[in-house]
C-alpha positions in Angstrom: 85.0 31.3 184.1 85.2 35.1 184.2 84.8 35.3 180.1 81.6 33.3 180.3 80.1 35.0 183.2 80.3 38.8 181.2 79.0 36.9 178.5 76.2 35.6 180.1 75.9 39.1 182.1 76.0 41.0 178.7 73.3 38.9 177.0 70.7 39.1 180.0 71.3 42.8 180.2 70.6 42.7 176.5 67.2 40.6 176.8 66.4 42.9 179.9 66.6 46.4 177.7 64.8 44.5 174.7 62.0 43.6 177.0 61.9 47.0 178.5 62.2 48.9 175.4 59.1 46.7 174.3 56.5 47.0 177.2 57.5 50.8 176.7 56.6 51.1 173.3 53.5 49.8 174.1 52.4 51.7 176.2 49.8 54.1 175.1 50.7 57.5 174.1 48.4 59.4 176.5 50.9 57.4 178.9 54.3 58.1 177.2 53.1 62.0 177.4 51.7 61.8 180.5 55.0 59.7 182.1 57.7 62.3 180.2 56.2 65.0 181.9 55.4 63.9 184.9 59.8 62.3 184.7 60.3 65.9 183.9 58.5 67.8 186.5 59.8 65.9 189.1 63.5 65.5 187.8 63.9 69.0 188.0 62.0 69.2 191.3 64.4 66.9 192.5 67.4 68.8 191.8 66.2 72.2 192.3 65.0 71.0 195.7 68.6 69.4 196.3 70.5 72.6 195.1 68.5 74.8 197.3 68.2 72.2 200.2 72.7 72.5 200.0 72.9 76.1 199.6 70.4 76.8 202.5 72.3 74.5 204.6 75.6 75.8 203.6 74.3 79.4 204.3 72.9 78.3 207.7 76.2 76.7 208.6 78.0 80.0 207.9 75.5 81.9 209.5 75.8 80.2 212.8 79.2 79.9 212.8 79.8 83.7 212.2 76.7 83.8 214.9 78.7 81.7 217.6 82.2 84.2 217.1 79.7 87.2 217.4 78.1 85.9 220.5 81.0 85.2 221.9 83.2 87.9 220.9 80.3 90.3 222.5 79.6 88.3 226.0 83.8 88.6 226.2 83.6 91.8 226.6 80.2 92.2 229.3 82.3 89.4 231.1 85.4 91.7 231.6 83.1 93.8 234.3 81.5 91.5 236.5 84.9 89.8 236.7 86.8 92.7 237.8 83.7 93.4 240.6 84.0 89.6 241.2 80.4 88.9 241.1 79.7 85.9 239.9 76.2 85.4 240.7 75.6 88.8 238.2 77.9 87.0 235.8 75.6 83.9 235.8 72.4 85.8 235.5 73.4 87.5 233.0 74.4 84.3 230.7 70.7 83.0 231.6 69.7 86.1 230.1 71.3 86.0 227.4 70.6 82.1 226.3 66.6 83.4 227.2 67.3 86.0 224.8 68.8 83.5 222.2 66.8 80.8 221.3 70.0 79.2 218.9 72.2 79.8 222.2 72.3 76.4 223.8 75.2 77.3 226.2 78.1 79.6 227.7 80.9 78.9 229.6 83.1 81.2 231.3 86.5 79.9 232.1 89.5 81.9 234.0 92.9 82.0 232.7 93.8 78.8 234.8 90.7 76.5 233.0 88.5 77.0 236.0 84.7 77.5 235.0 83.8 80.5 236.7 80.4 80.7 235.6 78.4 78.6 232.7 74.2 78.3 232.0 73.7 74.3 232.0 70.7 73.3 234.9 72.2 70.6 236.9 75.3 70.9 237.3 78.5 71.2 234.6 78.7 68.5 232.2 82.1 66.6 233.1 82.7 65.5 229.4 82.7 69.2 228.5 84.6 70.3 231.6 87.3 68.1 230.3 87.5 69.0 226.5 87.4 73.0 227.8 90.2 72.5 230.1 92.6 71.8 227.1 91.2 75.1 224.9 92.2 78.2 227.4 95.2 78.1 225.1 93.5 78.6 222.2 91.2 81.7 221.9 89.1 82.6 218.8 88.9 79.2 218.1 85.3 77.7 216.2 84.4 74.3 216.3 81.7 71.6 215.1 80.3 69.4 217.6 78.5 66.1 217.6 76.0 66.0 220.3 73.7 64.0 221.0 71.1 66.8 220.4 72.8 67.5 217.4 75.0 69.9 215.7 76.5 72.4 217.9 79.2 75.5 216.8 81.2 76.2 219.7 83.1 79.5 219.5 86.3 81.1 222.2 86.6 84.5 222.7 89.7 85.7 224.9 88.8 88.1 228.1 91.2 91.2 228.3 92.7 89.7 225.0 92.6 86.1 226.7 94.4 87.2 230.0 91.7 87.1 231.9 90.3 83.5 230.4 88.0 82.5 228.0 84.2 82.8 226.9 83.1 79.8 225.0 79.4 79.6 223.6 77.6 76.4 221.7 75.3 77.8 218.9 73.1 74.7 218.6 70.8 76.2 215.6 67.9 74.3 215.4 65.6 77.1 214.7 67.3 77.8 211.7 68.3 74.5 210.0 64.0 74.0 210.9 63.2 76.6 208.8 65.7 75.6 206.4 63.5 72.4 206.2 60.5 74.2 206.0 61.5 75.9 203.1 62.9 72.4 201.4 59.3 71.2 202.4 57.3 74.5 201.2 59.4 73.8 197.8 58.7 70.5 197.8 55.3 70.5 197.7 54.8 73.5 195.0 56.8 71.4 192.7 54.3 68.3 193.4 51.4 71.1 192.9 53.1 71.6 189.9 53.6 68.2 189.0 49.5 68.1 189.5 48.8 70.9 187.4 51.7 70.1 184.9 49.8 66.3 184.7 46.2 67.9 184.3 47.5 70.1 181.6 49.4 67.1 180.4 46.0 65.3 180.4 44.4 67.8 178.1 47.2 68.3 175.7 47.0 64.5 175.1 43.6 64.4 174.7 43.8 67.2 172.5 47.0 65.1 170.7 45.6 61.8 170.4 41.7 63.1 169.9 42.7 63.0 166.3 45.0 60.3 166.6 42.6 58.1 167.8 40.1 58.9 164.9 42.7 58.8 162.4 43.4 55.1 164.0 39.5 54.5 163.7 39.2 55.4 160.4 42.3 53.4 159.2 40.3 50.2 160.5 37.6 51.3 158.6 40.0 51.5 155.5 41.6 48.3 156.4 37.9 46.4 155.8 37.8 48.1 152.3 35.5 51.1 152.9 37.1 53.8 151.4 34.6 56.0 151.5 35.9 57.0 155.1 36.8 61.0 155.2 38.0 62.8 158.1 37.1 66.3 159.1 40.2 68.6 158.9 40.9 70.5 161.9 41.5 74.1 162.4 45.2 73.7 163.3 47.8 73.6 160.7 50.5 71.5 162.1 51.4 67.7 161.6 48.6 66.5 162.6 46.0 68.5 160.4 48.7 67.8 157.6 48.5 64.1 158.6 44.2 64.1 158.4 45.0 66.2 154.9 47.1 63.6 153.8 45.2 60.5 155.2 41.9 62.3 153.4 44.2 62.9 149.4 45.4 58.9 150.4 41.3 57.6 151.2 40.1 59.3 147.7 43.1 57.9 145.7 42.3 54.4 146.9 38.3 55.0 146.7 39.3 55.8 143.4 41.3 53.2 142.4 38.9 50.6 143.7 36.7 51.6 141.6 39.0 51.4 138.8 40.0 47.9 139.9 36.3 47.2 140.4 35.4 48.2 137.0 38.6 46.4 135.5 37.3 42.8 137.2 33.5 43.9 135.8 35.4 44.4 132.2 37.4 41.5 131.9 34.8 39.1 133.7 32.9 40.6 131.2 36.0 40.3 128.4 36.8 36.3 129.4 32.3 36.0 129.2 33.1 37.3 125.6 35.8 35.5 125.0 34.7 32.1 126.1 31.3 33.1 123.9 33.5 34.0 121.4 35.4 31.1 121.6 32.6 28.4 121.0 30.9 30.3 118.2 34.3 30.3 116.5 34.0 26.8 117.6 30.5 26.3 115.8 32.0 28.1 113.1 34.3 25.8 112.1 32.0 22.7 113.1 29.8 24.7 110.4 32.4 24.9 107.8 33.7 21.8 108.3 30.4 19.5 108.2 28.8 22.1 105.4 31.8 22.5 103.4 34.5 20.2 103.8 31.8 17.2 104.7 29.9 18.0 101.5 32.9 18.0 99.7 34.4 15.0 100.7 30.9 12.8 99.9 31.6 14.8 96.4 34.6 13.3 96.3 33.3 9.5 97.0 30.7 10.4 94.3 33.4 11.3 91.7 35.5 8.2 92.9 32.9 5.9 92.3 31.9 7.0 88.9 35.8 7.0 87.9 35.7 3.6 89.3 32.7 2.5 87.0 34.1 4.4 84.2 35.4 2.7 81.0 36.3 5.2 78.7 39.4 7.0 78.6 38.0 10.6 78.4 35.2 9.8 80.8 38.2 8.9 83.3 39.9 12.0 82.5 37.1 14.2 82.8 36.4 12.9 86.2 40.2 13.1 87.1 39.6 16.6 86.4 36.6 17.6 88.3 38.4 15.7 91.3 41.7 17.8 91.1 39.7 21.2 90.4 37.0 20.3 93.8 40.3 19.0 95.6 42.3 22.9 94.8 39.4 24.6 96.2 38.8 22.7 99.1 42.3 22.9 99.8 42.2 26.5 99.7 39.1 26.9 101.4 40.9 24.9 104.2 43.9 27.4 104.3 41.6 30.1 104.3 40.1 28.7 107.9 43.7 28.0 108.9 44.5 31.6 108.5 41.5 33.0 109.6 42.5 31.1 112.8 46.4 32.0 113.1 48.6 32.6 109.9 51.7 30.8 109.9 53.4 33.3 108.2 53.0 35.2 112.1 55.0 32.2 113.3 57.7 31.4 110.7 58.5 34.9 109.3 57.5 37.5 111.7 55.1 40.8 112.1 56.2 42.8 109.4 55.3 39.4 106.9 52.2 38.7 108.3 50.9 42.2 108.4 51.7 43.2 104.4 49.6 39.4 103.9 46.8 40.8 106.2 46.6 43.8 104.5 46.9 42.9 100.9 44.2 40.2 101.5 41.8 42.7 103.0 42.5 45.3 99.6 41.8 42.8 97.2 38.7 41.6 99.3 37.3 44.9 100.4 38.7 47.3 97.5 39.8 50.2 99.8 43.1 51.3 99.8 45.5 50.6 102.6 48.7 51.5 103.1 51.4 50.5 105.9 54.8 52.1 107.0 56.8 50.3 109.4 59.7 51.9 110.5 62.7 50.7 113.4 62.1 47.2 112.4 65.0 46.3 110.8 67.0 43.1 112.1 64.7 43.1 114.7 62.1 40.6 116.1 59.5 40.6 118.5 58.5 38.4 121.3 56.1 35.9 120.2 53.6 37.0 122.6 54.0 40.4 122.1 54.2 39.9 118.9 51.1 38.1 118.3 49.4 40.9 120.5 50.2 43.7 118.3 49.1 41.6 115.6 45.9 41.1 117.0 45.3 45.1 118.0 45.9 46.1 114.1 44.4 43.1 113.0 41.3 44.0 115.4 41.1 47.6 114.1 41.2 46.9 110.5 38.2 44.6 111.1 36.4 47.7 113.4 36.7 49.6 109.5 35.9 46.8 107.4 32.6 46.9 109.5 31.6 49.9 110.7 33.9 53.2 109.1 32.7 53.0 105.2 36.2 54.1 104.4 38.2 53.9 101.8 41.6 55.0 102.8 43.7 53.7 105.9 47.0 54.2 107.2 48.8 51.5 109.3 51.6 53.4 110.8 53.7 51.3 113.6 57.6 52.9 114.6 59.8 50.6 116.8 62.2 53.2 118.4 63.7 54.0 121.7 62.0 52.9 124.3 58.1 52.4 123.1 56.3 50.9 120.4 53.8 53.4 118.1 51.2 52.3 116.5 49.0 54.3 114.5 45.1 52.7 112.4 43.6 56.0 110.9 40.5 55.8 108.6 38.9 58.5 106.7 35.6 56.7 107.5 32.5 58.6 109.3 33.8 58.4 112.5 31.9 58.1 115.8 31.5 59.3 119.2 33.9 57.3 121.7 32.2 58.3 124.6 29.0 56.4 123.3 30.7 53.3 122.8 29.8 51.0 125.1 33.2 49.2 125.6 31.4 45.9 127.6 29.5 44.9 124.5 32.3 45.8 122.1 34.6 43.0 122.5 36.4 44.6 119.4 37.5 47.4 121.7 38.1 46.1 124.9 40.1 43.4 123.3 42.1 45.9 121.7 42.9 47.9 125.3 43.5 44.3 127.3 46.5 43.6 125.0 47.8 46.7 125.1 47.2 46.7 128.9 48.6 42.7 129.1 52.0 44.5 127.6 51.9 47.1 130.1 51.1 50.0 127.3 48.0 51.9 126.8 45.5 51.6 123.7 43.5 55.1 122.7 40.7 55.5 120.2 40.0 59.1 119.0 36.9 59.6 116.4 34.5 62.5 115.8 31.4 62.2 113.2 32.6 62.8 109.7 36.4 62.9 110.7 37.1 59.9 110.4 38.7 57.5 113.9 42.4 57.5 114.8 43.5 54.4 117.0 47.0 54.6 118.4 48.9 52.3 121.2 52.1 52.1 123.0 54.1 49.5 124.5 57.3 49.3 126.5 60.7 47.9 124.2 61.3 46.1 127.2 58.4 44.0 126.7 59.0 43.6 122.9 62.0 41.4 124.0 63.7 41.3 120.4 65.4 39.7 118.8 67.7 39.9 116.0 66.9 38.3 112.4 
């Protein structure tokens, strides 16, 4: 069917340019320069040899046609005297002559007014074909005409004797001479455009070299980057266009990433170091409670039995309720010394009534225990909740600092400051303590610190300690609202 044959014409024309537009992308650039000047050179070659190859032949056309009327307006008028003398043999001689003279002349004819030939230049007799065709042209004087030979092109011109009363002159211009040199100049022009097309691909040859030199090393060097050396730097060159900008660039993009793998290099060290902590923290929290639970809570429990058995044995009533006693007073503190562990672990007050609950409990514990005073201002909280991970990471971070001056500041004065508005999360620790150099802190043994930064860095915000000797140490951190993820109370 006609539909289904344009279809299927249409779709291999389709896979055809896809194919072609692919082995031509790659090909090499040295190629694709080389090729598109080379297609350029020799398109224009091509048609500046055809325009000049039509206007030279037009010109030579015109020229021996204007030739052939000359020649044979001039012989018309040399005929007129040997024909009135009547010698023909002068006549003839002279038309030899002339063609001698003439290389483009191939003949002349010289017919009387009643289509005889009276005299003519061919060797070997009159050709009949012609003797025919010029019998029907006395009647037409001044009359130019393109032959067909079989030696080629011929103009064949009439000029009238004694204004045609006397018969006809008729001359052939063949031409050859002149459409050869015609050629010779196609030729000559030809092969200065493929000189040109030489040269044009030797300078083409450099230019790509000097194109893809740095190319080539950029593609080097990018191979080098792609195995994760980026230590790889290219020297710039002296010329300012898009290539030196592109060496510029690729140099800026090398030192960003060299830098950056170092960052993420020394991230992995610090939290392979971090998780190394945490796990070591981990199981000596572990042993901690192991501790407290076989020291304390063991030792209390066999205190217990102890009481138990004497209450059992007991028979009077005041012995009984004297031991009663003693087991509900050991009971009360073990109790509390169990929710003391239980807190120190996670308060529940984090998970039933929120940050702003836990955070006055943390602090009022740690003022009646450690006697400084500690004040906290929370502000954009209202209604609102938290995220319970982010939550419990803020938690931590102030929890974490407060520690860091319980330990190390001396002080006697903090401020918690932590403001939930627009789109971040402040948090402000400040101590009036004695301060420290931050630069000397080595953050992979202080687990205090980095543990600080990872949860402010696992919420996508930033954790900053600033501390001078004797001035005390400021610890502030932000965080994204969107992470908060509230919710309303």
């Amino acid at each position: 069917m006609p539909g289904t044959a344009t279809t299927l014409q249409s779709a291999f024309l389709r896979r055809t340019g896809h194919k072609a537009r692919t082995i031509l992308l790659g090909v090499p650039l040295q190629l694709k320069i080389l090729g598109l000047a080379l297609t350029l050179i020799f398109l224009c070659g091509a048609i500046t040899i055809s325009q000049v190859r039509g206007a030279l032949n037009e010109n030579t056309e015109i020229f021996l046609r204007e030739e052939s009327r000359f020649v044979a307006n001039e012989l018309s008028y040399q005929t007129h005297d040997y024909l009135l003398i009547n010698d023909i043999y002068g006549l003839t001689q002279m038309l030899r002559n002339t063609v001698q003279n003439r290389p483009d002349l191939r003949y002349v004819i010289i017919v009387n007014s009643a289509g005889q030939v009276m005299a003519h230049t061919f060797d070997g007799g009159f050709p009949s074909d012609l003797l025919g065709k010029n019998a029907t042209l006395v009647a037409r004087p001044d009359d130019l005409t393109l032959l067909e030979t079989t030696e080629g092109k011929i103009w064949e011109a009439r000029a009238g004797i004694n204004n045609g009363n006397e018969g006809l002159v008729i001359t052939g211009i063949k031409g050859d001479i002149l459409r050869h040199q015609a050629e010779d100049v196609v030729w000559s022009l030809a092969r200065t455009i493929l000189l040109v097309a030489v040269l044009g691909s030797l300078i083409s040859l450099w230019l790509t070299r000097v194109i893809t030199r740095p190319v080539n090393r950029l593609l080097a060097a990018m191979q080098i980057v792609r195995r994760g050396d980026y230590s790889v730097i290219l020297t710039p060159t002296t010329c300012k266009d898009e290539l030196g900008k592109l060496i510029e660039g690729f140099n800026e993009m090398t030192e960003t990433l060299g830098k950056a793998d170092r960052f993420r290099q020394e991230r992995e060290q610090l939290q392979k170091h971090f998780l190394q902590r945490v796990m070591a923290s981990q199981e000596g929290e572990r042993k901690r409670i192991a501790r407290e639970l076989h020291d304390q809570t063991g030792q209390a429990l066999a205190s217990f039995m102890v009481d138990l058995k004497v209450l059992e044995n007991a028979k009077q009533p005041d012995e009984i309720r004297q031991g009663i006693i003693r087991l509900k007073n050991a009971l009360f503190k073990e109790m509390e010394a169990i929710h003391d562990l239980a807190m120190a672990l996670r308060p529940s007050v984090l998970d039933d009534l929120g940050l702003e609950p836990a955070l006055k409990m943390l602090i009022a514990k740690m003022t009646a225990l450690q006697g400084m005073h500690v004040s906290l201002t929370l502000i954009g909280f209202d209604n609102k909740r938290p995220d319970s991970c982010p939550e419990t990471c803020v938690y931590r971070i102030i929890q974490e600092a407060l520690v860091n001056v319980i330990k190390h500041a001396g002080a006697t004065e903090v401020t918690v400051l932590l403001e939930w508005r627009g789109d971040k999360l402040r948090g402000v620790i400040e101590d009036n303590g004695i301060g420290f150099e931050p630069d000397q802190v080595d953050h992979k043994t202080k687990l205090g610190v980095l543990g600080m930064r990872e949860r402010a860095q696992l919420l996508q915000g930033a954790c900053n300690i600033e501390s001078s000797p004797d001035h005390g140490s400021m610890v502030s951190f932000e965080i994204p609202s969107h992470i908060m993820v509230c919710h309303e109370n």
